[in-house]
ROVEX-716882 format. One record per residue (C-alpha): x, y, z. Coordinates in nm, 4 decimals. Layout:
BEGIN
X,Y,Z
...
This chain:
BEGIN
0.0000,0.0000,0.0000
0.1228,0.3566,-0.0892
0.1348,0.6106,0.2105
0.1847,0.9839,0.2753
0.3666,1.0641,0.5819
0.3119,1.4355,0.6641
0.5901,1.5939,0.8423
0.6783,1.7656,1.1536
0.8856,2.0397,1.2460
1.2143,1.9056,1.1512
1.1401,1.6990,0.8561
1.4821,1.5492,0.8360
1.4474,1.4121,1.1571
1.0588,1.3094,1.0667
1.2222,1.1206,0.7444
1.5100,0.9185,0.9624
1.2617,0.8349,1.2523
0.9945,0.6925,1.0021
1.2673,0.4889,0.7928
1.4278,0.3476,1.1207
1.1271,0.2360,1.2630
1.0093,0.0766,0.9143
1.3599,-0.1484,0.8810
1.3611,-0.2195,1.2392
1.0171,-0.3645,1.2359
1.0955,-0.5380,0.9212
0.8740,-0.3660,0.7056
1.0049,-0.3434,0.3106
0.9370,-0.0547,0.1495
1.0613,0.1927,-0.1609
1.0708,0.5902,-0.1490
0.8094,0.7062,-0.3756
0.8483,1.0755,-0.3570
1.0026,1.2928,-0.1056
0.9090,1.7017,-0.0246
1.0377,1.8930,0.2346
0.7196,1.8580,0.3908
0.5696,1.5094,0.3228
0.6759,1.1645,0.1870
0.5335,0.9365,-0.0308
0.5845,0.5212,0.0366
0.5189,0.2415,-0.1167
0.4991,-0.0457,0.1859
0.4739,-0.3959,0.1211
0.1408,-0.4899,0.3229
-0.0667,-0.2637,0.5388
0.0919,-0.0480,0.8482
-0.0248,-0.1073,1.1575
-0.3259,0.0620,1.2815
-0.1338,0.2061,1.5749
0.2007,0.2897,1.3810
0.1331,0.6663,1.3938
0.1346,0.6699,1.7904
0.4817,0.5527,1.7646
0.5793,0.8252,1.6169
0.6942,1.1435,1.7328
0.7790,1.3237,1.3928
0.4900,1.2730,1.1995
0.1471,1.4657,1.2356
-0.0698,1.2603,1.0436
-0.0534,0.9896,0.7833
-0.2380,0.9133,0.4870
-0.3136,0.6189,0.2273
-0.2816,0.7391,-0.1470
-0.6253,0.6414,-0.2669
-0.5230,0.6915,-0.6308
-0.2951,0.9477,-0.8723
-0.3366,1.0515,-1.2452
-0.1369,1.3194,-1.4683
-0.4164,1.5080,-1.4064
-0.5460,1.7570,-1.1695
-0.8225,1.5765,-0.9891
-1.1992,1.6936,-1.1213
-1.4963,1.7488,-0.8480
-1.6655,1.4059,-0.9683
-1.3138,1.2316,-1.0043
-1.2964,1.2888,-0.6305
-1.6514,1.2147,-0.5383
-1.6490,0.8522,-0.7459
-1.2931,0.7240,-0.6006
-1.5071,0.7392,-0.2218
-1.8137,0.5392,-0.1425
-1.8756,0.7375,0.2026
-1.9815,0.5014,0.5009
-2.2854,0.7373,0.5829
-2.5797,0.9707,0.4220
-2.4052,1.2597,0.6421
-2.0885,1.3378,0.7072
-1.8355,1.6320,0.7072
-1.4855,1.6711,0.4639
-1.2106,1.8266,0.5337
-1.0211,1.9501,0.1494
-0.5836,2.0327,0.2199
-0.4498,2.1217,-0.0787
-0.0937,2.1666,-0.0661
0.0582,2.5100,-0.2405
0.2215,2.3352,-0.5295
-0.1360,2.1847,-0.6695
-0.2796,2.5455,-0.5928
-0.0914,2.6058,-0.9116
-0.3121,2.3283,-1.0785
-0.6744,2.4711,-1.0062
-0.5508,2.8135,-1.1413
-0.3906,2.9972,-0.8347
-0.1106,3.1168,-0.7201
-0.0041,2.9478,-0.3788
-0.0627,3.2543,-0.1656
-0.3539,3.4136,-0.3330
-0.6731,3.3292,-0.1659
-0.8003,3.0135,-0.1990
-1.1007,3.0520,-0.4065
-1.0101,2.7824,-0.6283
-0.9814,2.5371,-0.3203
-1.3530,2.6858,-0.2238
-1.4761,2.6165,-0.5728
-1.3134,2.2257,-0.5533
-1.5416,2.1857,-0.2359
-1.8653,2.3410,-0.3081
-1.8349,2.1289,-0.6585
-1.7755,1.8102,-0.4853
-2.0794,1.8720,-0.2086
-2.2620,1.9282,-0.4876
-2.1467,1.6062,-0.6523
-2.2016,1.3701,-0.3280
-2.5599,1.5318,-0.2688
-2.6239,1.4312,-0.6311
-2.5406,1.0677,-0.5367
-2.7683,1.1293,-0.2294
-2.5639,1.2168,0.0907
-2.4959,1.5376,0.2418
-2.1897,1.6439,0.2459
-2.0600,1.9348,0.4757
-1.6614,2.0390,0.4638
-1.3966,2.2462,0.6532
-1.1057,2.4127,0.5264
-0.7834,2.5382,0.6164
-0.8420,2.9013,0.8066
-0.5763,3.0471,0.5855
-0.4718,3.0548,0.2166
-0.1347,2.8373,0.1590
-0.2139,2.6137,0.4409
-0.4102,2.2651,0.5592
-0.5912,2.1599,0.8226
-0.4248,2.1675,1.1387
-0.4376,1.8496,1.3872
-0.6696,2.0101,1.6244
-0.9047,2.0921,1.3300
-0.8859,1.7352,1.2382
-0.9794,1.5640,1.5690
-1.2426,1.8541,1.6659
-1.3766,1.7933,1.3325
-1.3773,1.4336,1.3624
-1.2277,1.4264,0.9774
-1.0527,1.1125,1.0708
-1.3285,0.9117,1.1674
-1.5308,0.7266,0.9592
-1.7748,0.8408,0.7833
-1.5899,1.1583,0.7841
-1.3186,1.2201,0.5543
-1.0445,1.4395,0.5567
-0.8688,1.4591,0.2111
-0.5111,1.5450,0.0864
-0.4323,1.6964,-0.2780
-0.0875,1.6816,-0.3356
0.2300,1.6453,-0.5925
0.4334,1.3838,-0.6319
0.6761,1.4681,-0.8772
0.4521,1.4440,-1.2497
0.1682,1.2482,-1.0387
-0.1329,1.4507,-0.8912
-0.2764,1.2798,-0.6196
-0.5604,1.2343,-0.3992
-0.4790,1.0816,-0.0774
-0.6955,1.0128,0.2855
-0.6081,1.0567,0.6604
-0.6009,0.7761,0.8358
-0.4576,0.8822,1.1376
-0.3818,1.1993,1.3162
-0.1175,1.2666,1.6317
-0.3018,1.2695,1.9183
-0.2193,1.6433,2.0323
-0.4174,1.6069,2.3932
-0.2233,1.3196,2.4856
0.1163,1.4934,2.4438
-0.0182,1.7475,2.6069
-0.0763,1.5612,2.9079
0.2417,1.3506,2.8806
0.4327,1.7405,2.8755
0.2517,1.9803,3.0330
0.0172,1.8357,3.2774
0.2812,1.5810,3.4790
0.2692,1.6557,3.7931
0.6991,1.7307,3.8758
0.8184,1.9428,3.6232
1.1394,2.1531,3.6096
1.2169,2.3969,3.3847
1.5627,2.4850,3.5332
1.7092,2.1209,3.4108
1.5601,2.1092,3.0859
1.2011,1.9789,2.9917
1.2387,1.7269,2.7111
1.0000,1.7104,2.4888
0.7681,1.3478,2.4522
0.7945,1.3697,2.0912
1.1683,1.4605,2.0892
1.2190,1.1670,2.2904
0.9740,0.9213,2.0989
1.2284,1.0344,1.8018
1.5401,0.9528,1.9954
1.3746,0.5984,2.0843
1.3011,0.5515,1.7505
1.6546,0.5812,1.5835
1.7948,0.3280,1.7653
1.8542,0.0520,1.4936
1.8491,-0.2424,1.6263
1.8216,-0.4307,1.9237
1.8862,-0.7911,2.0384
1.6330,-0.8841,2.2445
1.2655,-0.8324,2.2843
1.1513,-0.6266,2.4379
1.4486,-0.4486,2.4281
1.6303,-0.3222,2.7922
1.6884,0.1003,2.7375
1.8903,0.2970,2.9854
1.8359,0.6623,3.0653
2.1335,0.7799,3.2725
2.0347,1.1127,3.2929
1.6669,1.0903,3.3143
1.5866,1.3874,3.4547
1.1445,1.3792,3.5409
1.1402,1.0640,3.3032
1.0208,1.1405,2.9617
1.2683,0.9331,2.7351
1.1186,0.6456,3.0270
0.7808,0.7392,2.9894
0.7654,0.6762,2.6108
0.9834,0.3482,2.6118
0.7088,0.2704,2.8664
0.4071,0.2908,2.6236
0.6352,0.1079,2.3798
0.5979,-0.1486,2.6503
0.9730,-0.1338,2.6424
1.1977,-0.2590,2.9292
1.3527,0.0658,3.0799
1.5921,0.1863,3.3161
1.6337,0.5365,3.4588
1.9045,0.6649,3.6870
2.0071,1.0370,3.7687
2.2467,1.2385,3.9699
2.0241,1.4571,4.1826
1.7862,1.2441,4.4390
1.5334,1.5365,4.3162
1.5120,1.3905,3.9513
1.4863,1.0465,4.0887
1.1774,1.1380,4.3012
1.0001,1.3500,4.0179
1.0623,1.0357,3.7563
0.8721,0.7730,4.0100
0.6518,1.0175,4.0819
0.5971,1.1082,3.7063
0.5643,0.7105,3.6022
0.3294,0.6490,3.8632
0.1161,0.9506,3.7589
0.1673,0.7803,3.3858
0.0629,0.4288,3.5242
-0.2897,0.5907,3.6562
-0.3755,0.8198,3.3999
-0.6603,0.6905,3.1787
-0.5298,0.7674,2.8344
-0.2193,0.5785,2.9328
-0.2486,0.3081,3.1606
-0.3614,0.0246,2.9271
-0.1035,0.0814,2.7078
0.1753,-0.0051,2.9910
0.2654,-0.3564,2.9045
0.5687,-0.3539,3.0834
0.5513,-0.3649,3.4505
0.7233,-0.0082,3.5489
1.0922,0.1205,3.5327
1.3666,0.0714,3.7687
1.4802,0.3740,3.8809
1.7525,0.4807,4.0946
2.0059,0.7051,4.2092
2.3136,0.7311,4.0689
2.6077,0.9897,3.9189
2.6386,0.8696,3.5458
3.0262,0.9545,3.5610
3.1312,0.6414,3.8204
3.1070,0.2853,3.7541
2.6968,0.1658,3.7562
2.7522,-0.2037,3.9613
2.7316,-0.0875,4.3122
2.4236,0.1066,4.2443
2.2383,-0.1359,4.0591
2.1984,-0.3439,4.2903
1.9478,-0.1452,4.4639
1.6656,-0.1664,4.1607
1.5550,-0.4708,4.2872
1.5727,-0.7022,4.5393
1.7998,-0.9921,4.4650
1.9135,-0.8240,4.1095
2.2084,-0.9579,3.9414
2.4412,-0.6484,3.7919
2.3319,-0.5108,3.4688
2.6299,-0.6912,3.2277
2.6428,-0.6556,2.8867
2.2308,-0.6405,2.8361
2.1188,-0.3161,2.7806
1.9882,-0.2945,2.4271
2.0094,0.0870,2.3896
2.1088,0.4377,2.6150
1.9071,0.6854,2.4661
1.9525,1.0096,2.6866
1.9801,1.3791,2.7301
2.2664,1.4589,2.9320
2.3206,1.7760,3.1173
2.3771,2.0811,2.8874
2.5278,2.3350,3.0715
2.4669,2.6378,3.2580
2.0953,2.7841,3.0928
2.1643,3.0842,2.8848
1.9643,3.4189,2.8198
2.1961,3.5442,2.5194
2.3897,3.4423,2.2996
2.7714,3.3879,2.3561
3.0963,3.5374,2.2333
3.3035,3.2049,2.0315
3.5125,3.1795,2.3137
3.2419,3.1311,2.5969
3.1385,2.8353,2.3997
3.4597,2.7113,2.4261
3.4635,2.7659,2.7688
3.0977,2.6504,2.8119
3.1406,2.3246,2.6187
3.4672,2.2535,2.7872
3.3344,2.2672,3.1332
3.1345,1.9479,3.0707
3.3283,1.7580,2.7998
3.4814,1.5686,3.0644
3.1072,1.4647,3.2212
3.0187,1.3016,2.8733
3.3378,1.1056,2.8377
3.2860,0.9632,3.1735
3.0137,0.8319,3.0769
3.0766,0.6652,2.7994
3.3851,0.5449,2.9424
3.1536,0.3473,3.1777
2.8204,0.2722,2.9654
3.0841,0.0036,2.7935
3.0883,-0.2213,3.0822
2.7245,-0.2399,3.0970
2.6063,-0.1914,2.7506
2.5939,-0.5106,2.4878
2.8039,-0.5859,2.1988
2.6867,-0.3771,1.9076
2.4245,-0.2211,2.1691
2.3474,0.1579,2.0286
2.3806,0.5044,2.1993
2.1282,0.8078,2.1263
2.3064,1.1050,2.2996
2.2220,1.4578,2.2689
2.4890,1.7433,2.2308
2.4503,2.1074,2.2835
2.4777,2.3427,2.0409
2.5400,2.7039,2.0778
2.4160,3.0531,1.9507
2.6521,3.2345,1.8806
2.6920,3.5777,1.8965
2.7239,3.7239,1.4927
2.6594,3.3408,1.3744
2.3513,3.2830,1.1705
2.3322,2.8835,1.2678
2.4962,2.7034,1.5861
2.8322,2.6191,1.7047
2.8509,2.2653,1.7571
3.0380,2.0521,2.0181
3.3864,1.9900,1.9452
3.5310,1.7376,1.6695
3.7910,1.6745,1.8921
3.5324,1.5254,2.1586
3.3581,1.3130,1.8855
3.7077,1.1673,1.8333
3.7992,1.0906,2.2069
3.4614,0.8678,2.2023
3.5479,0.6581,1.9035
3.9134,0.6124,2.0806
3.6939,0.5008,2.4013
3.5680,0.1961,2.1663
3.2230,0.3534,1.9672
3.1558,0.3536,1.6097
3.0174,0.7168,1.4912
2.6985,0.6914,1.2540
2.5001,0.9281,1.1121
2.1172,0.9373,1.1926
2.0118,1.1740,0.8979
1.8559,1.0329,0.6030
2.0723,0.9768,0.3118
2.0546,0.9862,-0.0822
1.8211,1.2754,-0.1603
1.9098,1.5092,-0.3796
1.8779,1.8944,-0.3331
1.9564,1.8501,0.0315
1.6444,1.8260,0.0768
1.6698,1.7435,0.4446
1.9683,1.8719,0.5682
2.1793,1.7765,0.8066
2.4999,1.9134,1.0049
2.8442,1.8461,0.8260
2.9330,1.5142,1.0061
2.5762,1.4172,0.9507
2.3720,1.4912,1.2815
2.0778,1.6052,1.3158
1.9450,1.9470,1.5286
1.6423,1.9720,1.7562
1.5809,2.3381,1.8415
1.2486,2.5859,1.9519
1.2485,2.8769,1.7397
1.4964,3.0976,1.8668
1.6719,2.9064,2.1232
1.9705,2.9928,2.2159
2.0901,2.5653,2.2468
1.9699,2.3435,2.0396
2.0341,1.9583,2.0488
2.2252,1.8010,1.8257
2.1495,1.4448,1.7959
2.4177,1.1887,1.7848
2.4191,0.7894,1.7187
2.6689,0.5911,1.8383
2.7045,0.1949,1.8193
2.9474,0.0134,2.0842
3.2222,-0.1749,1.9307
């Protein structure tokens, strides 16, 4: 079956999350198209109906219902749909570049779009239903997620339709899912220990971060957050009923994680979706040897050796900043915790299997008269592979017109519009 996957934020790291996930589950597929802002797959077989809520980069997905070399016509639309009910309500995106094919420039108003879905009412009421729609509140836009669920577009007998370009192909394509922007919400906002003065990592960042890990070796897999902070990278391995493991530093974070998971555990959108039975958490400083502490997770527990599948983590990232630095307080600021990160992965080796993986996040600096970010240094990226790690790159590869760009030693960045850090997202498999 052919799907659109519609991009989030960062499409690059929308396009390497969705083609991880797809080989690590096994699932052949070929690269029909690929825009900046959606991609086009062919998939052998049919995705599973839950394979959007894995996901943290996509905000909806669609199946391509069919494409010509022609714009689609009012009754072309209404005859490739046999709608599951007499009444129901439509919901018309069409993306800028097939604005061009009704007669419109891509930020003129949308009349054209308008005319598309008064024709096709009309065309539906002629085969007796009636047909209300929605559109996009501004020209040069679509439907945004909350329109979608309010709407109901997703649900049957509701539609919510997609024209679009695929290189010569016009095509007509229908949601089938949608994120599910109240539960992040909750899984963010509404947790009950929260602190904004060590960082408050985002659930879909860290579904993302989950989700580039390439393989694992057992099933479920074991994932280790050393620096877990209030829990979110646990939370989310959690409702991929994932084994995980938290430790931090500060007794603080250790409290607000149980706390948090507990609140996750109770919570009705969540708690059936908790196969696994909880995470051990623990205190502990990421920097010294892990044995002596784990043996507090549970009672009787061997020492974690050589069976953790995956660390996936956001370590601390220095001293929060209001402005922007001068080149050599970057130095100075990514110097003063260089030495934190290589203690760590001087010890994650003893614990972490052959060929197990490493997500770790980087900081990257704004500095002051640089347009992009200063990244961490080379030099550090070096000591690691010394320390016994392979370096690989998470960003997609092969498309042409960088199309979804990446750093020059093929990272990818995570930033809020104008932060002054972003995350640069690193992949690293143990040797």
């Amino acid at each position: 079956m052919q799907y659109v996957f519609f991009l989030g934020s960062h499409p690059a790291l929308s396009v390497a999350e969705v083609l991880n996930v797809l080989r690590r589950d096994g699932i052949s597929y070929r690269i029909f198209f690929a825009h900046e802002r959606y991609m086009v797959i062919d998939v052998a077989g049919v995705l599973p109906i839950d394979f959007l809520r894995r996901l943290g980069g996509s905000e909806r997905i669609a199946r391509v219902v069919a494409a010509q070399p022609q714009a689609w016509l009012a009754a072309e639309i209404a005859a490739a749909f046999i709608p599951e009910g007499i009444k129901f309500i439509f919901g018309l995106n069409v993306w800028p570049a097939y604005v061009k094919a009704l007669g419109s420039k891509p930020n003129a108003e949308h009349k054209p779009v308008e005319s598309l879905a008064r024709k096709l009412k009309a065309a539906w009421r002629e085969q007796g239903y009636s047909a209300r729609y929605t559109l996009p509140k501004r020209a040069n836009s679509t439907l945004n997620a909350a329109q979608v669920i309010f709407n109901r577009l997703h649900e049957p007998p509701n539609l919510d339709l997609h024209l679009l370009l695929a290189g010569d192909a016009y095509v007509l394509a229908q949601t089938l899912s949608v994120q599910d922007i109240q539960a992040y919400e909750q899984r963010d906002t509404a947790r009950p220990a929260r602190d904004a003065r060590v960082g408050m990592l985002p659930p879909k960042l860290a579904q993302i971060m989950l989700n580039l890990v390439p393989t694992f070796h057992h099933w479920p897999p074991t994932v280790y957050d050393p620096f877990c902070g209030t829990g979110t990278v646990l939370q989310e391995g959690l409702l991929f009923g994932w084994q995980m493991i938290g430790s931090d530093a500060s007794p603080k974070m250790v409290r607000a994680t149980k706390h948090n998971l507990a609140w996750l555990a109770r919570h009705p959108l969540f708690a059936e979706r908790l196969h696994a039975a909880g995470a051990d958490v623990f205190q502990h400083d990421a920097r010294l040897p892990l044995f002596a502490a784990i043996g507090a997770v549970g009672d009787g527990e061997a020492p974690l050796h050589d069976n953790v599948d995956a660390i996936v983590t956001e370590p601390y990232l220095g001293t929060p900043l209001t402005r922007s630095l001068s080149a050599a307080k970057a130095t100075s600021a990514f110097a003063g915790i260089q030495q934190i990160y290589l203690s760590f992965f001087t010890q994650a080796r003893k614990f972490l299997a052959p060929g197990g993986w490493v997500v770790f996040l980087l900081p990257a600096i704004k500095v002051s008269g640089q347009s992009g970010y200063t990244l961490f240094p080379a030099s550090f990226l070096d000591r690691v592979v010394s320390l016994g790690y392979s370096q690989k790159q998470p960003a997609p590869q092969g498309f042409e017109d960088n199309i979804y760009p990446s750093t020059e030693r093929g990272t990818l960045l995570y930033s809020r519009p104008k932060a002054l850090v972003a995350r640069e997202i690193t992949l690293w498999e143990k040797r």
